[in-house]
N, C-alpha and C positions, 0 to 999 in steps of 0.2 A: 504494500500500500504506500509505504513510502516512495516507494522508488518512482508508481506513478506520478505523485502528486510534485516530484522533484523532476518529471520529466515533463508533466504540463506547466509549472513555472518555467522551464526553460523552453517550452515553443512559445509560451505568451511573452518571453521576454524575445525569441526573435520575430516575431509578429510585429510588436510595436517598434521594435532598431529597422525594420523596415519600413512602415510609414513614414509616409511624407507630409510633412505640414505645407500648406499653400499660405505663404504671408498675403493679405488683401491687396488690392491691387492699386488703392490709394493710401499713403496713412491716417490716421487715424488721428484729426485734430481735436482735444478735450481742453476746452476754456478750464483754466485751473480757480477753483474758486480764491484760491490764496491769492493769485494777483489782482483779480476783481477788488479784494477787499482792501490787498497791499493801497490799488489807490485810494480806493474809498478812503482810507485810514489818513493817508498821506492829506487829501483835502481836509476832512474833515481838524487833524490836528493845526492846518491853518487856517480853516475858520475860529477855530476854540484860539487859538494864538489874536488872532487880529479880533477879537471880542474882547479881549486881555489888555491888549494895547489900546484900543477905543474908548474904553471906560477906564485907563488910567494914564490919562494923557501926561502930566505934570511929574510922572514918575519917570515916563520912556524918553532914553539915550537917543538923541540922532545923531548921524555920523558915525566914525569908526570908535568901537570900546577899546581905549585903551592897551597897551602892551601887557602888561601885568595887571589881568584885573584884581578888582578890591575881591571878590567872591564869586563864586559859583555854587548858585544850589539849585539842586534838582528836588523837583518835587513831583511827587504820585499824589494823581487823585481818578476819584469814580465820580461819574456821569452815569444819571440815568435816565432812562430814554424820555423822560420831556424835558431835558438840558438842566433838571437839578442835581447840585455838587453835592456827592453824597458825604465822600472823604475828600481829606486832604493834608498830606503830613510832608515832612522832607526828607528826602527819600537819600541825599548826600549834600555833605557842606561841608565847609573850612572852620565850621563854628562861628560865625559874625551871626550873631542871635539879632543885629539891627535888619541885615538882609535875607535872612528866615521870614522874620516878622514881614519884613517887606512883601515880598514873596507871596508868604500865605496869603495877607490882605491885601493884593491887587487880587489874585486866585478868585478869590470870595466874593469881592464887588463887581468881579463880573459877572458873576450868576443872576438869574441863567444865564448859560453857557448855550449856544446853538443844540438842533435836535440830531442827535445823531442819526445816521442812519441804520436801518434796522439790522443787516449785514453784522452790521460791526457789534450788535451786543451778547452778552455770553446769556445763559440760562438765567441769570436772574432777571437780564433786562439790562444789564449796566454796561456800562464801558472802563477798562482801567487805562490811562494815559500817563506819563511824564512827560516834563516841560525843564527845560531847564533858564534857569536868571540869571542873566550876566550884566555884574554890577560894577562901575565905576567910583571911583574914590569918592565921589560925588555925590552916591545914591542912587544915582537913574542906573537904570538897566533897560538890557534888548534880551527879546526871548533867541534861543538859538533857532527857532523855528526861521525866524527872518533877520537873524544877522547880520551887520556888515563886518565884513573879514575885521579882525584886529589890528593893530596898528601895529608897525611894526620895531619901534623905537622908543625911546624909554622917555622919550623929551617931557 
């Protein structure tokens, strides 16, 4: 009984080393949902940016930031899908607890924030984003979303 059942695996195994697979005759193009979303994401992180800047005009750098800036902090927050900021903490800093504070309260006065689109939220409904603040010795900051390059000299 063995010997059959060792002799019908080995004709099913030349059975199928002979088959020929026929590849289709076009390929086969599948929109990847990732890139859809990649842009969706990509706009939407600058609409939420320029909703940032709009309602904290008196805070935002024009021109180039600085050689060495004063701080950089990034911050995480959740968006849920009618543009309320659910959280919002800082997610890395140099410790300047003045540009934290900054930070978080431009973040908050601009709520609401745009509606996301639907794409982009997880199971609960929400979206998570970072932003990062980049501050001059001054206080004003530019979001990196819409930066202009750095300066490049220490003057």
């Amino acid at each position: 009984m063995r010997g059959n059942a060792i002799t019908s695996l080995l004709a099913l195994a030349l059975i199928l080393t002979a088959c020929t697979i026929t590849p289709p005759q076009r390929p086969l193009i599948i929109a990847s949902p990732v890139a859809h979303n990649s842009a969706a994401l990509s706009q939407y992180r600058g609409e939420v940016a320029r909703r940032i800047l709009e309602r904290n005009p008196s805070y935002v750098l024009h021109g180039a930031p600085q050689a060495m800036l004063r701080s950089l902090v990034v911050v995480a927050f959740s968006i849920d899908h009618r543009g309320q900021l659910i959280a919002a903490s800082v997610y890395r800093s140099n410790g300047d607890d003045g540009a934290e504070s900054t930070a978080l309260a431009t973040l908050r006065r601009s709520a609401p924030l745009p509606l996301p689109p639907a794409q982009l939220l997880d199971g609960r409904g929400q979206i998570e984003l970072f932003e990062d603040w980049l501050f001059n010795d001054n206080g004003k900051f530019q979001l990196r979303t819409f930066a202009a390059p750095q300066a490049q000299t220490l003057d």
